[in-house]
Biopython code that builds the backbone (N, CA, C, O; Angstrom):
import numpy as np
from Bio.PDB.StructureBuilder import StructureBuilder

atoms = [
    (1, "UNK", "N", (-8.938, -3.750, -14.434)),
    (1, "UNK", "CA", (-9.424, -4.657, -13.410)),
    (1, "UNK", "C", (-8.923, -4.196, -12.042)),
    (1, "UNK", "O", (-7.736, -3.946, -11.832)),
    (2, "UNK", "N", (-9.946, -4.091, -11.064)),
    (2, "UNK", "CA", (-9.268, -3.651, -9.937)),
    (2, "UNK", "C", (-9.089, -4.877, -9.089)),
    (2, "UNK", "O", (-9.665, -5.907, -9.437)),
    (3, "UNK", "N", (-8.330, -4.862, -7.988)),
    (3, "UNK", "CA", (-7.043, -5.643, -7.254)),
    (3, "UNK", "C", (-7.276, -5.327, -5.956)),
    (3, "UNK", "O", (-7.189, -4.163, -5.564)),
    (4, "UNK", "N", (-7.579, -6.278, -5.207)),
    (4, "UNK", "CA", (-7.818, -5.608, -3.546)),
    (4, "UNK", "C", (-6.392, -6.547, -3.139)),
    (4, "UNK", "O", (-5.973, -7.600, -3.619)),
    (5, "UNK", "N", (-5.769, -5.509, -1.839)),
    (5, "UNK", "CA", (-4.582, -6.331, -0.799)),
    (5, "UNK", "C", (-5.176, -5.929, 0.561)),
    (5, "UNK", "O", (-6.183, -5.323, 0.926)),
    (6, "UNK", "N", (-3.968, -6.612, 1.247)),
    (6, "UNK", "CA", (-4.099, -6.267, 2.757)),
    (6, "UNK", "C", (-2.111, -6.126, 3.063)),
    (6, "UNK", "O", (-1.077, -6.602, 2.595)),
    (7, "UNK", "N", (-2.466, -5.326, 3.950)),
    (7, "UNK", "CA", (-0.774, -4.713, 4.389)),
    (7, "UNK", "C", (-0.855, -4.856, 5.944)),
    (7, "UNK", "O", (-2.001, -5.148, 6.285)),
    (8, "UNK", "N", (-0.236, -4.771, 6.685)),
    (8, "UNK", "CA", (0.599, -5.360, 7.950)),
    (8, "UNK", "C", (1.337, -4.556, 8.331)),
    (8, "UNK", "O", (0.718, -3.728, 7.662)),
    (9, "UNK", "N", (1.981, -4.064, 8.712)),
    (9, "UNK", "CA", (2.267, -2.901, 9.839)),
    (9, "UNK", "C", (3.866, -3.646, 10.504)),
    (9, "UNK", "O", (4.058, -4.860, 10.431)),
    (10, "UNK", "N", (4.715, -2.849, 11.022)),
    (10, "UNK", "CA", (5.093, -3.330, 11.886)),
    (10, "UNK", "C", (4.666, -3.909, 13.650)),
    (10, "UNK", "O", (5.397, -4.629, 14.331)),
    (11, "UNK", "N", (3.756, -3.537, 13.935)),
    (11, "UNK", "CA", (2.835, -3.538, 14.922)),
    (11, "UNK", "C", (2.383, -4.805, 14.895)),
    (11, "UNK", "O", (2.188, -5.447, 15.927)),
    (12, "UNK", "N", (2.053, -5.551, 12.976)),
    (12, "UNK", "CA", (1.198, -6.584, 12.968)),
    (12, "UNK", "C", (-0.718, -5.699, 12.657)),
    (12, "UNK", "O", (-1.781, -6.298, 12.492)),
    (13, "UNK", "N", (-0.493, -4.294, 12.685)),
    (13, "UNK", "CA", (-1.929, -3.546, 12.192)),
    (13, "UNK", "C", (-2.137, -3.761, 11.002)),
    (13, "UNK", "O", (-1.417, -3.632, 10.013)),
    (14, "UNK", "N", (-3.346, -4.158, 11.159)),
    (14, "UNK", "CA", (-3.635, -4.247, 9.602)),
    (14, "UNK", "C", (-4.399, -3.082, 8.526)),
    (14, "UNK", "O", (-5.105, -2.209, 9.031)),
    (15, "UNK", "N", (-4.247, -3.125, 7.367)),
    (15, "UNK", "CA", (-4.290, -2.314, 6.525)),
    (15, "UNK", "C", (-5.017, -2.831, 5.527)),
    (15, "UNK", "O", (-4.707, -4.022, 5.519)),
    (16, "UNK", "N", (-5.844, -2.629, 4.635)),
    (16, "UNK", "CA", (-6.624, -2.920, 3.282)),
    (16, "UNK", "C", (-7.053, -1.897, 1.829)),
    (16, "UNK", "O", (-7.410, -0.723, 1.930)),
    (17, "UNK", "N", (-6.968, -2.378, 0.990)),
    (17, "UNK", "CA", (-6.894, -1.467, 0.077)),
    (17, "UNK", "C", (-7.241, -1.607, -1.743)),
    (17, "UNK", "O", (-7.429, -2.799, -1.983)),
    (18, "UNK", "N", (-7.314, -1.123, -2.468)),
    (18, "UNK", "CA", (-7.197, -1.503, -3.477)),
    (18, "UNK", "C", (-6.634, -0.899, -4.965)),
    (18, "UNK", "O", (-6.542, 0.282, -5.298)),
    (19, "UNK", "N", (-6.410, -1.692, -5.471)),
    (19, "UNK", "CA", (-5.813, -0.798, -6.925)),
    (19, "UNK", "C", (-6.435, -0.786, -8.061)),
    (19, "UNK", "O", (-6.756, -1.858, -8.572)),
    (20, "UNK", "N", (-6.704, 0.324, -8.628)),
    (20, "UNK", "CA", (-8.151, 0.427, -9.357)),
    (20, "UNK", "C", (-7.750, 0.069, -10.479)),
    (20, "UNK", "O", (-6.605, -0.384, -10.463)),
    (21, "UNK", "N", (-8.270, 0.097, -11.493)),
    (21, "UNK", "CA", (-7.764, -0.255, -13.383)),
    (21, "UNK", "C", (-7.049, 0.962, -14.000)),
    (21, "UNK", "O", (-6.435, 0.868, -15.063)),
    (22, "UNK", "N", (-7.161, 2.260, -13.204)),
    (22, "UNK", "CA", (-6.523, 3.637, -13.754)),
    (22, "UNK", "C", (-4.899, 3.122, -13.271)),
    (22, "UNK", "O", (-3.950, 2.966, -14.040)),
    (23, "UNK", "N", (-4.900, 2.925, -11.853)),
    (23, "UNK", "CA", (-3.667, 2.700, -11.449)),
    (23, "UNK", "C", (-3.277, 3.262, -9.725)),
    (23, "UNK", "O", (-2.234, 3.433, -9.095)),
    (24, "UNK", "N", (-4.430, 3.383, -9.498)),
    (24, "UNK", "CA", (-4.634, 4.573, -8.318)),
    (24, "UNK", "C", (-4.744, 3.553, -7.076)),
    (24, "UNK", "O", (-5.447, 2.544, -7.128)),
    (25, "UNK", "N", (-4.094, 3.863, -6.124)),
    (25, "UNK", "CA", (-4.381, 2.982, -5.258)),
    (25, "UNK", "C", (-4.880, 4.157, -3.548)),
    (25, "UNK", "O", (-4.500, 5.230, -3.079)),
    (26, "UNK", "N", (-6.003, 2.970, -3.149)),
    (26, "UNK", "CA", (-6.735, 3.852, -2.010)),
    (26, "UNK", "C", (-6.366, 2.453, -0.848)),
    (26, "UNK", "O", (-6.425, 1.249, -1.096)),
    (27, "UNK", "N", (-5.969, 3.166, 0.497)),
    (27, "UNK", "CA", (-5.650, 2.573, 1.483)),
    (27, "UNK", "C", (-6.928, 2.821, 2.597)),
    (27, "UNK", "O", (-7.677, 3.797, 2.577)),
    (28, "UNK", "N", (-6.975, 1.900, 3.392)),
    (28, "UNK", "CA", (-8.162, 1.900, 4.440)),
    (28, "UNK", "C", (-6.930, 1.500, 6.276)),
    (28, "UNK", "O", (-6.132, 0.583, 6.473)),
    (29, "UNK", "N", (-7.255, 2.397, 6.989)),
    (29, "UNK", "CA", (-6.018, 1.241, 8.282)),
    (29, "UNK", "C", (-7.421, 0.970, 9.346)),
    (29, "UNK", "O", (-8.532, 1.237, 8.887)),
    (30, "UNK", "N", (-7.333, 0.580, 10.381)),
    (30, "UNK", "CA", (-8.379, -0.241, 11.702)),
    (30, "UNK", "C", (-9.103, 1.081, 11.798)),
    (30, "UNK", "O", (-10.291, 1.020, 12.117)),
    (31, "UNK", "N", (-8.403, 2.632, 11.499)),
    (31, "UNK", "CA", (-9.668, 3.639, 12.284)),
    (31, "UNK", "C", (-10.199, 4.208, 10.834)),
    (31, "UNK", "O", (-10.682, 5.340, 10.815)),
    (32, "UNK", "N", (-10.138, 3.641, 9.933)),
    (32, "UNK", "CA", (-10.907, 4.098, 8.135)),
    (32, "UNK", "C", (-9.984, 5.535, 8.133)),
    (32, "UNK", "O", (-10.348, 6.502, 7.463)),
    (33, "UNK", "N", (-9.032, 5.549, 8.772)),
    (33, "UNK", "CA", (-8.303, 6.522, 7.785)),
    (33, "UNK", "C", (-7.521, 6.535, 5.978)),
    (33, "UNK", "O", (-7.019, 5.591, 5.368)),
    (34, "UNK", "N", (-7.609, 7.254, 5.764)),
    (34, "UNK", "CA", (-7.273, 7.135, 4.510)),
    (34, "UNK", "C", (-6.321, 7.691, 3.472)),
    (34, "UNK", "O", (-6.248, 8.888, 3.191)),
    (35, "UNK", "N", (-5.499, 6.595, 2.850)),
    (35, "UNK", "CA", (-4.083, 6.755, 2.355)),
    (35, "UNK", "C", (-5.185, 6.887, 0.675)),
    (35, "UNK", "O", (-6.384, 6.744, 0.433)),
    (36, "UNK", "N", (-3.816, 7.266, -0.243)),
    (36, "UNK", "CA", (-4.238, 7.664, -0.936)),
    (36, "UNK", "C", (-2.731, 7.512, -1.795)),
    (36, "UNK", "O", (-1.691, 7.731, -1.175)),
    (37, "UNK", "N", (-2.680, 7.092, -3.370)),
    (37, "UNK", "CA", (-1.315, 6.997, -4.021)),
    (37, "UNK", "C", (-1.701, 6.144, -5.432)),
    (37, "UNK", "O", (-2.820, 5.739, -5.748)),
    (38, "UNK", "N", (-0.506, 6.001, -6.142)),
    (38, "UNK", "CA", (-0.947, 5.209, -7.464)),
    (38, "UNK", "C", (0.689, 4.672, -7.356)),
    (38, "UNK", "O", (1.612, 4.998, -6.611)),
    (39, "UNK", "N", (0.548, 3.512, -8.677)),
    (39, "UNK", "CA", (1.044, 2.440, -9.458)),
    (39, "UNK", "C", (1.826, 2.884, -10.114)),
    (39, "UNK", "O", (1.475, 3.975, -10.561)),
    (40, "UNK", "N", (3.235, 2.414, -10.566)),
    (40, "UNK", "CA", (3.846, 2.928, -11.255)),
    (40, "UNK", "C", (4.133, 1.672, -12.611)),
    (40, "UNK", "O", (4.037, 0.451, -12.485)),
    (41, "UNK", "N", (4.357, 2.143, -13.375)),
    (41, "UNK", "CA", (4.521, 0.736, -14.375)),
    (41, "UNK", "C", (5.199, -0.184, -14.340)),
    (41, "UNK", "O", (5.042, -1.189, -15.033)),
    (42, "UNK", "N", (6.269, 0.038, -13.346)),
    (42, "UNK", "CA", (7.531, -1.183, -13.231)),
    (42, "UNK", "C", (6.883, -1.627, -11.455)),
    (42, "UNK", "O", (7.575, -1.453, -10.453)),
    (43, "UNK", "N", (5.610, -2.140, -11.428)),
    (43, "UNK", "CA", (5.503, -2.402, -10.139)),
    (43, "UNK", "C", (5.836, -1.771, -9.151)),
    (43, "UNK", "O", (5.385, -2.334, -8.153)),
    (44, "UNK", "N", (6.354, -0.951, -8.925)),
    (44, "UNK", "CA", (6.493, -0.022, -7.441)),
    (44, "UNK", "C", (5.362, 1.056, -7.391)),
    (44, "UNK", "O", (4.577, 1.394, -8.277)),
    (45, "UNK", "N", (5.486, 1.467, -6.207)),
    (45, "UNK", "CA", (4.150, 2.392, -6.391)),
    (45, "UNK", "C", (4.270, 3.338, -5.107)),
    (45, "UNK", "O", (5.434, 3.179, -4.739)),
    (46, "UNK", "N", (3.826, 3.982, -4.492)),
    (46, "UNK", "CA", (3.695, 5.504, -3.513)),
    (46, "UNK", "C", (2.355, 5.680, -3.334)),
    (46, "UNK", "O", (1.406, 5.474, -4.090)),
    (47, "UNK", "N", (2.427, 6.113, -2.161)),
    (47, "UNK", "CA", (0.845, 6.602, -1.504)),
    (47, "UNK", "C", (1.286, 7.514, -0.384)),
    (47, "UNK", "O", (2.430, 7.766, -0.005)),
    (48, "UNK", "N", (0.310, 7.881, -0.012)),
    (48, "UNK", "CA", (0.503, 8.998, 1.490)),
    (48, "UNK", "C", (-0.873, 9.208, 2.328)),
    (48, "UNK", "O", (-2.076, 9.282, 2.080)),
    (49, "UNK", "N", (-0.158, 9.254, 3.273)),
    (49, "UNK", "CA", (-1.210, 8.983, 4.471)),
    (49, "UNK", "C", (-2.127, 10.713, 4.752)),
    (49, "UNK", "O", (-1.657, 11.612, 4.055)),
    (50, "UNK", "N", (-3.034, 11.031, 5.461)),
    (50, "UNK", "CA", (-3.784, 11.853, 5.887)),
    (50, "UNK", "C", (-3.124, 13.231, 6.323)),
    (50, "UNK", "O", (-3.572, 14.377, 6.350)),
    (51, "UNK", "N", (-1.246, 12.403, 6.827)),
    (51, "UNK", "CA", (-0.365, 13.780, 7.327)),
    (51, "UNK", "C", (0.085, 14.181, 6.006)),
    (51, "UNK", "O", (0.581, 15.308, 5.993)),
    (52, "UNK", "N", (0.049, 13.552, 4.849)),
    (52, "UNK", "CA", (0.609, 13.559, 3.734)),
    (52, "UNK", "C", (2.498, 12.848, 4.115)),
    (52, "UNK", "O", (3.595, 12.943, 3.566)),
    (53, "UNK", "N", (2.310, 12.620, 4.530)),
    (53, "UNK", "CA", (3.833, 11.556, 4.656)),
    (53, "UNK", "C", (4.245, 10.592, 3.379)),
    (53, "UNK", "O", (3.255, 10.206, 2.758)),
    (54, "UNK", "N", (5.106, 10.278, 3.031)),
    (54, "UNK", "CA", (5.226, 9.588, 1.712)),
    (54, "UNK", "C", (5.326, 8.225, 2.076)),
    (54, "UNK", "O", (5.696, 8.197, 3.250)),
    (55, "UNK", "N", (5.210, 7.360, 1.740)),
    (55, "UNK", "CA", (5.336, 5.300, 1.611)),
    (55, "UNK", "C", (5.599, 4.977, 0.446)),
    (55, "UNK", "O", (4.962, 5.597, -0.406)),
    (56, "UNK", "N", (6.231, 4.310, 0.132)),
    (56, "UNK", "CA", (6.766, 4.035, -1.210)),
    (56, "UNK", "C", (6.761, 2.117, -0.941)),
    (56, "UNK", "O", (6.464, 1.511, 0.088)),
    (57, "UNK", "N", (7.129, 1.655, -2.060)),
    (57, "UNK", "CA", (7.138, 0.128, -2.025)),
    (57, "UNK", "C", (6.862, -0.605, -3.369)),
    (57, "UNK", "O", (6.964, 0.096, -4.376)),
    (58, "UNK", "N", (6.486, -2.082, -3.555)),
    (58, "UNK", "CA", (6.715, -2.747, -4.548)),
    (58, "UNK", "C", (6.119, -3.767, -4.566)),
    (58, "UNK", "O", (5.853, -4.443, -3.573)),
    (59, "UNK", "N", (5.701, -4.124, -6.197)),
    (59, "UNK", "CA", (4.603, -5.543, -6.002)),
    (59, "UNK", "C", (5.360, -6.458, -6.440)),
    (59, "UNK", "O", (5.947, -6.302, -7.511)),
    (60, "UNK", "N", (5.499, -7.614, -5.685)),
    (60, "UNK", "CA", (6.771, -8.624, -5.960)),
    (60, "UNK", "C", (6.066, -9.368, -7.236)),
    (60, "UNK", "O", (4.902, -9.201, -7.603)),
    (61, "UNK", "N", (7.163, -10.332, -7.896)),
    (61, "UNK", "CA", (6.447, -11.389, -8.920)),
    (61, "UNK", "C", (5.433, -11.914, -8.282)),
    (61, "UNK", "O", (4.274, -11.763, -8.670)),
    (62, "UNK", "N", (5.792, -12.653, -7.136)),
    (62, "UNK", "CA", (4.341, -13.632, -6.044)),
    (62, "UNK", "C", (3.639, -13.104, -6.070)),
    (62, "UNK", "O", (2.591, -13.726, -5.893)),
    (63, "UNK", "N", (3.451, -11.382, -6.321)),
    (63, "UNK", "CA", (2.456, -10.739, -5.661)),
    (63, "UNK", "C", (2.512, -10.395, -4.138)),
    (63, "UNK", "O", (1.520, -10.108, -3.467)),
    (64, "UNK", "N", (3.313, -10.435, -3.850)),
    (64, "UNK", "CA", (3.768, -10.298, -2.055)),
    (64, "UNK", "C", (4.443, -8.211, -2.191)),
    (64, "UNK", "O", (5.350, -7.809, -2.921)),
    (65, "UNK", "N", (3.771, -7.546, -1.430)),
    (65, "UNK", "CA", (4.282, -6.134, -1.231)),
    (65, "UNK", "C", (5.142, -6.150, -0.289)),
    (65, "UNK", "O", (5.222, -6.831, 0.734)),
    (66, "UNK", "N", (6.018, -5.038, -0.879)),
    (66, "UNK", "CA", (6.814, -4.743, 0.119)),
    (66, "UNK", "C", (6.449, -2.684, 0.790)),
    (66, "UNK", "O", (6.429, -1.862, -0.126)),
    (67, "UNK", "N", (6.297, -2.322, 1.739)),
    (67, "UNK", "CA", (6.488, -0.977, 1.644)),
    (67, "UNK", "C", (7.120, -0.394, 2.964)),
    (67, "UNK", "O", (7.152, -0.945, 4.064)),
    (68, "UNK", "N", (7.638, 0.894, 2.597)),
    (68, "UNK", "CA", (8.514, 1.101, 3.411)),
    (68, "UNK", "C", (7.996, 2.465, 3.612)),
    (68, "UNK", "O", (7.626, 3.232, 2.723)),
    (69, "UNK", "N", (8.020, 2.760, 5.358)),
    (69, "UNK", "CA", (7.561, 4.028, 5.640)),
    (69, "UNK", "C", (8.578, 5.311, 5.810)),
    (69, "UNK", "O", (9.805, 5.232, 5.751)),
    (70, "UNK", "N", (7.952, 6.295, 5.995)),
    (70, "UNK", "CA", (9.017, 7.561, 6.224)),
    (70, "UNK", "C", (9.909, 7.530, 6.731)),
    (70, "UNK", "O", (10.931, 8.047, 6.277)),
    (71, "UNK", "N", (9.832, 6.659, 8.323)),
    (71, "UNK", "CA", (10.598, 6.338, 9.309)),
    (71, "UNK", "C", (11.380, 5.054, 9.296)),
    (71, "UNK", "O", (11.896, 4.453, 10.239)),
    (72, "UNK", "N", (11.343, 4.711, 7.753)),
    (72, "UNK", "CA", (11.875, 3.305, 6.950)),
    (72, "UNK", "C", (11.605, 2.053, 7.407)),
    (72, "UNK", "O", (12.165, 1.028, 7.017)),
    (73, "UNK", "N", (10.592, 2.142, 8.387)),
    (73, "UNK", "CA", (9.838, 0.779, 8.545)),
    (73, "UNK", "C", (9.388, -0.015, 7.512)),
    (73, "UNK", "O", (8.787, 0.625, 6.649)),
    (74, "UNK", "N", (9.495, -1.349, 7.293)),
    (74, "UNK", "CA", (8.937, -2.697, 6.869)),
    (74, "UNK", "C", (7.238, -2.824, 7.454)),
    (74, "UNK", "O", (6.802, -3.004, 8.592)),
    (75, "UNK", "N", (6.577, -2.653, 6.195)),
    (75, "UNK", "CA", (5.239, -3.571, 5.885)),
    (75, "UNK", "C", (5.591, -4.504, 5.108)),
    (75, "UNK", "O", (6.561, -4.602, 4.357)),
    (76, "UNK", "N", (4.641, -5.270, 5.358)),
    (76, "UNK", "CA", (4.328, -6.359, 4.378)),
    (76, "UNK", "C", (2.664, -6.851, 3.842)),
    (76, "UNK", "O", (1.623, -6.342, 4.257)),
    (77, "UNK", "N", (2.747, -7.691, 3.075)),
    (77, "UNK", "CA", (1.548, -7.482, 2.441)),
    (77, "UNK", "C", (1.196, -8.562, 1.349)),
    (77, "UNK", "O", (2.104, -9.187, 0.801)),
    (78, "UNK", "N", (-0.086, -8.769, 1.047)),
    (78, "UNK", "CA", (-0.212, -9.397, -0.354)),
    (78, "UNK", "C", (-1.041, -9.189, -1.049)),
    (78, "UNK", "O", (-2.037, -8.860, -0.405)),
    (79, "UNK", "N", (-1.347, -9.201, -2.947)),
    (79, "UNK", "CA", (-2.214, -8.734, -3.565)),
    (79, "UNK", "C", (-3.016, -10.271, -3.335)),
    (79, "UNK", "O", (-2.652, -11.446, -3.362)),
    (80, "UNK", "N", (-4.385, -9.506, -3.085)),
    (80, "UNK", "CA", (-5.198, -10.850, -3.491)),
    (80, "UNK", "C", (-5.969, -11.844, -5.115)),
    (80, "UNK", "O", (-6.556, -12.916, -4.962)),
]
sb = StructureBuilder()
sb.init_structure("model")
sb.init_model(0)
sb.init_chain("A")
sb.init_seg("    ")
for serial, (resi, resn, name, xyz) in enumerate(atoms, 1):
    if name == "N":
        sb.init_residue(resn, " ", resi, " ")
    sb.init_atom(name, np.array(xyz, "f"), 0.0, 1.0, " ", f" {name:<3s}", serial, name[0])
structure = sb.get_structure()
């Protein structure tokens, strides 16, 4: 079953995305650039952006994400 979220930025930019039934998750940000990463089985998961930069992060019980960028910035987020 696939899973759409939205992610938040430190900026407050927003982000959208989804997680497919394989486990793969595809990111969209305001200019349709595109992240790219998968699911890991204990809820955490990794993606990387267009520079290939790494993001790493986690799907809470609530369903509330957490992810953290290269430069160890705080997103936030929720599965819908």
């Amino acid at each position: 079953m696939e899973r759409k979220f939205e992610l938040y930025d430190r900026n407050n930019n927003y982000y959208y995305g989804k997680i497919k039934a394989d486990g793969k998750i595809e990111i969209y940000d305001r200019n349709n650039d595109y992240y790219y990463g998968k699911l890991k089985n204990d809820g955490k998961f990794e993606f990387y952006d267009k520079s290939n930069k790494y993001y790493f992060g986690k799907i809470k019980p609530d369903n509330k994400l957490e992810v953290y960028t290269p430069k160890n910035e705080y997103w936030y987020g929720k599965v819908k």
